[in-house]
C-alpha positions as CSV (number, residue, x, y, z in Angstrom):
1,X,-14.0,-19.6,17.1
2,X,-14.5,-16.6,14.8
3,X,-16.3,-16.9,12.1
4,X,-13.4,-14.4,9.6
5,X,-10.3,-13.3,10.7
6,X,-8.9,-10.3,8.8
7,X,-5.3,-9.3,8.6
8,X,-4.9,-5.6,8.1
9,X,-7.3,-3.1,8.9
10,X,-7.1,-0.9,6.0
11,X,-10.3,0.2,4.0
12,X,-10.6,-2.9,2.2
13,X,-10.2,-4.4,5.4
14,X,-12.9,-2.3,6.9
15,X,-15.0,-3.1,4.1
16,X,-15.0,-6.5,4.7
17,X,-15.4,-6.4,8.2
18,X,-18.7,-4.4,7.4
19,X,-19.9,-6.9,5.0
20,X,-19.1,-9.6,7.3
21,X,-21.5,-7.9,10.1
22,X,-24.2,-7.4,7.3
23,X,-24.4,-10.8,7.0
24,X,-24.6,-11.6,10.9
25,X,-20.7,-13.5,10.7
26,X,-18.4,-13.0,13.6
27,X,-15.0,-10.8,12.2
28,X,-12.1,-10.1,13.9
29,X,-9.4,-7.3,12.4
30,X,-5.9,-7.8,13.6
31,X,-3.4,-5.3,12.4
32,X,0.0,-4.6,13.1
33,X,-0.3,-0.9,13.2
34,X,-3.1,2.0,13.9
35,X,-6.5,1.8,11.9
36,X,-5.8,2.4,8.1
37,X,-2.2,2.8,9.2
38,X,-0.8,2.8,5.6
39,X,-3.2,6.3,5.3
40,X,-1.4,7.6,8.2
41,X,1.8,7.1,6.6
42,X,1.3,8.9,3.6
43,X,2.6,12.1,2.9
44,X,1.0,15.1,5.4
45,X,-0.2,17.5,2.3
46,X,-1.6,14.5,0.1
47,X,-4.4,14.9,-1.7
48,X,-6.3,11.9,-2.7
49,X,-6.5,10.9,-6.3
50,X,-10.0,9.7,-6.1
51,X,-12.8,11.6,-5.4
52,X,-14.4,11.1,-1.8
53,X,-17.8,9.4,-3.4
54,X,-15.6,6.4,-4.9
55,X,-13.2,6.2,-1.7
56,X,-17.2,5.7,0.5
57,X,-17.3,2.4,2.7
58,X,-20.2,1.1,4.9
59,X,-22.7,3.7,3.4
60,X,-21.0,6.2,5.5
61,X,-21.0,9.4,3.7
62,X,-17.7,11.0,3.1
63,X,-17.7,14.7,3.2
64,X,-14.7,16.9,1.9
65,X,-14.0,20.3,1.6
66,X,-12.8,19.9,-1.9
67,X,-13.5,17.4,-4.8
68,X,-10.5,15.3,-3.9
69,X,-10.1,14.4,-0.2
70,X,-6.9,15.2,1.6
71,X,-4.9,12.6,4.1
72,X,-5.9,14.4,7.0
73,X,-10.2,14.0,6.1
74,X,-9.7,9.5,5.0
75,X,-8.3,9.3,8.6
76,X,-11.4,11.1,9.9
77,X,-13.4,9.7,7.6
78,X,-12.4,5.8,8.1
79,X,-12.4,6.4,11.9
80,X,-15.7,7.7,11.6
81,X,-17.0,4.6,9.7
82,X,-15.0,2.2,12.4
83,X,-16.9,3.6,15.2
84,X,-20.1,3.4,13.1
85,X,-20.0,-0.1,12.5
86,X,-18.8,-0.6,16.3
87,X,-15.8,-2.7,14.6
88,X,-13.8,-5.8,16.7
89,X,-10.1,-5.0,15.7
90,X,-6.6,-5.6,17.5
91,X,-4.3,-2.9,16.6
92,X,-0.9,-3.4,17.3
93,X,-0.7,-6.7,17.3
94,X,1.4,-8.4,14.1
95,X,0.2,-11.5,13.0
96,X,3.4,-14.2,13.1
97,X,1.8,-17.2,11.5
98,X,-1.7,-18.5,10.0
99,X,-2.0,-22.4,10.2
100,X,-4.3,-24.4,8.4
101,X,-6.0,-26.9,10.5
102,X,-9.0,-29.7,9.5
103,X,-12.0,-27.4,9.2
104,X,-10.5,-24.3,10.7
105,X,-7.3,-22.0,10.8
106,X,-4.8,-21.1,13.8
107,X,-3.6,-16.9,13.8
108,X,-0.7,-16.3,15.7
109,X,0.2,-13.2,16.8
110,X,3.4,-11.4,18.7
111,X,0.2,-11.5,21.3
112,X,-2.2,-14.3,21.6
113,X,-3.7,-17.2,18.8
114,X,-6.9,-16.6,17.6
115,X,-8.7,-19.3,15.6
116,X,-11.2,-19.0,12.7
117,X,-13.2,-20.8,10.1
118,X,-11.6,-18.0,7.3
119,X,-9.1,-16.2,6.7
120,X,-8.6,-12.8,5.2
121,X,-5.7,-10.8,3.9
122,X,-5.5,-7.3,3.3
123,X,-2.4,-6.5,4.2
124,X,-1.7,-4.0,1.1
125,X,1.6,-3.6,-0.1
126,X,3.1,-0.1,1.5
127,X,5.5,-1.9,4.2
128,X,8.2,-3.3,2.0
129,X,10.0,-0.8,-0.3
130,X,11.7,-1.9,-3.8
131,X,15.6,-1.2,-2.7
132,X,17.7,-0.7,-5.2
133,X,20.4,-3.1,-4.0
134,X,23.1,0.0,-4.0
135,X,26.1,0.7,-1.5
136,X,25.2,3.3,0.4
137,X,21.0,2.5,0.7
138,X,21.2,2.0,4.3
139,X,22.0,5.4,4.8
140,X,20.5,7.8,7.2
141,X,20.1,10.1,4.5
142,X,18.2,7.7,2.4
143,X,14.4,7.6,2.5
144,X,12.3,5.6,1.1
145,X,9.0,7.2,2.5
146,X,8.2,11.0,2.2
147,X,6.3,13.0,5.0
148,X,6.9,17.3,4.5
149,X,9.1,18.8,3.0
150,X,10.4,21.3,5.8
151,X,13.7,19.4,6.9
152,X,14.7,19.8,2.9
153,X,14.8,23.5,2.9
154,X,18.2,24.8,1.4
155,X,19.2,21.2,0.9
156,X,20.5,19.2,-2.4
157,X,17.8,16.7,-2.9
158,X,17.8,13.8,-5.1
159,X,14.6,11.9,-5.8
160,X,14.8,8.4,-7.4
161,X,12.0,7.7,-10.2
162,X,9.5,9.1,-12.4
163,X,6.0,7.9,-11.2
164,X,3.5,10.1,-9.3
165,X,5.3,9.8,-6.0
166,X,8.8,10.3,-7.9
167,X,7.2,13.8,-9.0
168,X,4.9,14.5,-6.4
169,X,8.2,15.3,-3.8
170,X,9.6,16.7,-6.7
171,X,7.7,19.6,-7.0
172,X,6.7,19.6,-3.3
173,X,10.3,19.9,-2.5
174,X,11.4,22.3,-4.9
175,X,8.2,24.7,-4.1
176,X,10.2,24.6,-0.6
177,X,14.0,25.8,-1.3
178,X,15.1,22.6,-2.0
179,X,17.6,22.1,-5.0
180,X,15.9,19.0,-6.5
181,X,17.7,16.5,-8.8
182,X,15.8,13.4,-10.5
183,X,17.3,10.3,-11.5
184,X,15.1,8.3,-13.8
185,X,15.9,5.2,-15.3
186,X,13.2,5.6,-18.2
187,X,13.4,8.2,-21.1
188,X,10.6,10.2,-20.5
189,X,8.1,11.3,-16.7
190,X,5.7,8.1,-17.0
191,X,2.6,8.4,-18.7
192,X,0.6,7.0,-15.3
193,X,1.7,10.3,-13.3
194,X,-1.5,12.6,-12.6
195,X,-2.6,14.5,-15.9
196,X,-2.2,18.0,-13.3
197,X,1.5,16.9,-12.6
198,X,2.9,15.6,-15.7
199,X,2.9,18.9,-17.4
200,X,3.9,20.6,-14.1
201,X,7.1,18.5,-13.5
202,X,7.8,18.7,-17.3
203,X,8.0,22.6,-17.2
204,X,9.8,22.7,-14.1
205,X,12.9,20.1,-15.9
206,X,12.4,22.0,-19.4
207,X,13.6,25.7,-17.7
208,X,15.9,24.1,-15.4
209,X,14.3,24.5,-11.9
210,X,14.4,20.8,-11.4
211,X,17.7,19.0,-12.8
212,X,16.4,15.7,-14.2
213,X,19.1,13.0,-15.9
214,X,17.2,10.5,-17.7
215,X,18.1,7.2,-19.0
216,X,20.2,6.9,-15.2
217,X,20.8,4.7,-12.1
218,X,22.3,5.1,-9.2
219,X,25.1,2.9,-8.4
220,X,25.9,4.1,-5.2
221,X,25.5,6.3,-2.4
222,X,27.9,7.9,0.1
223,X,27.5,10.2,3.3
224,X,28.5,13.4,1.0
225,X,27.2,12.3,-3.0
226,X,25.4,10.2,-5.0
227,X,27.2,8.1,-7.7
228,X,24.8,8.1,-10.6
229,X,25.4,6.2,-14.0
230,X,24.6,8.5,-17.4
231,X,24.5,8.0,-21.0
232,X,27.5,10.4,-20.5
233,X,29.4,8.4,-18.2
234,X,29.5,8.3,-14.5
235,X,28.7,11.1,-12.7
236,X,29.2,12.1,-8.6
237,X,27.0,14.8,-7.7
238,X,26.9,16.3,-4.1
239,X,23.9,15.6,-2.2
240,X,22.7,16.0,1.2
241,X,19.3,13.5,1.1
242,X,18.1,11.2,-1.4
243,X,14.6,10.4,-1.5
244,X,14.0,6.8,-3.1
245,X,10.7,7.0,-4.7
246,X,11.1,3.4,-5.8
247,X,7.7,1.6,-5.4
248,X,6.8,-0.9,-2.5
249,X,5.8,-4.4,-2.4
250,X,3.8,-6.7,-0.4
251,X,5.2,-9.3,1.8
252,X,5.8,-12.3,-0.7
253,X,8.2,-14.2,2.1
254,X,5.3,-13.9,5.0
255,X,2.6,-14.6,1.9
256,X,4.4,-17.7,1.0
257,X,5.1,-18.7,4.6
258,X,1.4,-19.0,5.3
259,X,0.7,-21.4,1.7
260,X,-0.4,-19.0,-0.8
261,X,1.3,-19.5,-3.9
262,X,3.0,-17.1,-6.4
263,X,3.4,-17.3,-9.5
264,X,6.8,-15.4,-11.0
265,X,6.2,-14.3,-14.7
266,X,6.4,-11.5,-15.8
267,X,6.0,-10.0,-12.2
268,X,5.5,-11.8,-9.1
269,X,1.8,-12.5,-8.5
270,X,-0.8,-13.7,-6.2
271,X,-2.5,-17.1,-7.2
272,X,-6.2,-16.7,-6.2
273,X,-10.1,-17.2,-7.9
274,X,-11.2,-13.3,-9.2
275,X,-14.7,-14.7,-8.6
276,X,-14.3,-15.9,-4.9
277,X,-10.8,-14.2,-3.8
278,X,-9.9,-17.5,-2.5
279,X,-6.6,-18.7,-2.8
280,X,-5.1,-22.0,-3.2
281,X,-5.3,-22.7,0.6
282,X,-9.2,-23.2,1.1
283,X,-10.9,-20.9,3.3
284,X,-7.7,-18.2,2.6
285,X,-8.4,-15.5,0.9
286,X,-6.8,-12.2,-0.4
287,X,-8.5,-8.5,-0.9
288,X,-7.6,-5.7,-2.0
289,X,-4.2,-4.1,-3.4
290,X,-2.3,-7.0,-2.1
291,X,-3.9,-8.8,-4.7
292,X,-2.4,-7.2,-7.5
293,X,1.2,-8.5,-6.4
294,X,4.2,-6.6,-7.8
295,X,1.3,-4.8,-10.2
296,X,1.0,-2.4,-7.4
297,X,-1.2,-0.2,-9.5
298,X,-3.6,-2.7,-10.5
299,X,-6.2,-1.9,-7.5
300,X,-6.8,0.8,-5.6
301,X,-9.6,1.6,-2.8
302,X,-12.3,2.2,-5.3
303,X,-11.8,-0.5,-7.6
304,X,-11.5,-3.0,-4.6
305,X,-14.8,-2.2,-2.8
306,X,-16.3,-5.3,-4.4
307,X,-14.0,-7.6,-2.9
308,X,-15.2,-8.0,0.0
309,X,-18.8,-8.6,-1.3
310,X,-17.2,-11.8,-3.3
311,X,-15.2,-13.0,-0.4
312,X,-18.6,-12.4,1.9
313,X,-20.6,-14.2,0.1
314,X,-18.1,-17.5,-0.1
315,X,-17.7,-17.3,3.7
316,X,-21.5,-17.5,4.2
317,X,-22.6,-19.6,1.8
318,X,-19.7,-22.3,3.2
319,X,-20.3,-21.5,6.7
320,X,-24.5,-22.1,6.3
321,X,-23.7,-25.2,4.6
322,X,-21.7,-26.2,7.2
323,X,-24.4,-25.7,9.8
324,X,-26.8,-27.9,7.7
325,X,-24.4,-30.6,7.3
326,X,-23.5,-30.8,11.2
327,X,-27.1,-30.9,11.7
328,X,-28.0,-34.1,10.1
């Protein structure tokens, strides 16, 4: 019987895994993928928006080269601060099912069952992309998830949105040889992009480097174009690869499966207590971006830090109580 079970093994994850050994409380991390696998899938040149002081975990000092961290230093760095803490995780292992029993919870896994006074979830929200629902998405061509921009070279490109990531391949692609088109449903780039982007990607559509057709949708797809709709009419444009920048989403059919509710207005979101992190299911609780729901950019890594300290704290003060109660 584990004291904490905790689904995902990302830095939030990590973070309360440390806090739960601070305390002296028994953790287990099960993930379905590699430690901080949603890092590892980023693209290969990122560079981290955060500085590496407010991306720190475990009072593990994170070094970097520059100001802002690149994808290649987190992975050492959250490695580094695993094998610190001499960390119990499962990687590889993709939780099925969490059960509710009287005074603890069942975890089922493509693997074993583990059980556990608490639950955790940190699963994050970068496994499920936001399709557009388009003939044509399922694609080879199509990709929702950007890695290097080599394979582009010399190839008609179009990239689907106008947030960071939307501009981000952009500009990476077109610094490459790609010939880059944007489709952006919006008037203008977003106002959240990078203040070092915005004017970047801007200047690039304002001489004509990058071909940007605003206030547009794509209504389908085909081995050979992409069928966009303008304010001008429809319009087929050739097109080797499309890269759909669309945004991701947690995993509201698994969240719901296991009892925690949503709510549905304006955007789907998570139903849990800011001061505990627990959800309506006692003893479940949620950390980290997951918690933001479909408000994806509602928490990040340094603005989710204290999560785990709430969520700590609730697990230990229930679990001593607990004790003193089977005592007498």
């Amino acid at each position: 019987m584990h004291d904490l079970i905790i689904i995902g093994a990302g830095p939030i994850g990590l973070t309360c895994a440390i806090e739960a050994k601070r305390t002296g409380l028994d953790a287990l991390i099960i993930d379905k993928g590699m430690l901080v696998n949603t890092l590892f899938h980023f693209p290969t040149n990122m560079t981290f928006f955060s500085t590496s002081l407010l991306l720190e975990i475990g009072d593990v000092p994170f070094v970097s080269h520059d100001e802002k961290p690149t994808r290649r230093e987190s992975l050492e760095y959250y490695r580094r601060v695993y094998e610190s803490w001499n960390l119990n995780a499962h990687f590889y292992e993709t939780v099925v099912d969490v059960q509710k029993h009287p005074g603890h919870f069942e975890v089922l896994t493509d693997k074993s069952s583990y059980t556990s006074k608490s639950v955790v979830v940190a699963t994050g929200f970068y496994d499920l992309p936001v399709l557009m629902n388009v003939p044509g998405e399922d694609l080879p061509k199509v990709l929702h998830y950007y890695d290097e921009p080599h394979p582009y070279v010399d190839q008609r490109v179009a990239v689907i949105g106008a947030a960071n990531s939307a501009c981000d391949v952009a500009l990476e692609l077109w610094h490459k040889g790609a010939a880059v088109t944007m489709i952006i449903r919006e008037s203008v780039i977003s106002d959240r992009v990078k203040y070092w982007i915005k004017p970047n990607i801007e200047n690039r559509i304002r001489e004509g480097s990058i071909k940007a057709w605003f206030n547009s949708s794509v209504s389908a797809i085909t081995p050979g174009t992409i069928e966009i709709t303008t304010p001008d009419g429809p319009i087929s444009l050739p097109n080797d690869f499309v890269m759909a920048m669309t945004g991701y989403q947690p995993d509201f059919k698994w969240l719901e499966k296991i009892g925690i509710q949503l709510t549905n207005q304006p955007d789907t979101e998570i139903v849990y207590n800011p001061d505990t992190h627990e959800t309506n299911v006692p003893g479940l609780f949620v950390a980290g971006v997951v918690c933001g729901g479909m408000c994806t950019n509602k928490f990040f890594i340094e603005n989710a830090r204290d999560h785990a300290d709430k969520i700590i704290r609730n697990v230990f003060t229930k679990r001593n109580f607990a004790d003193a109660q089977a005592q007498t």
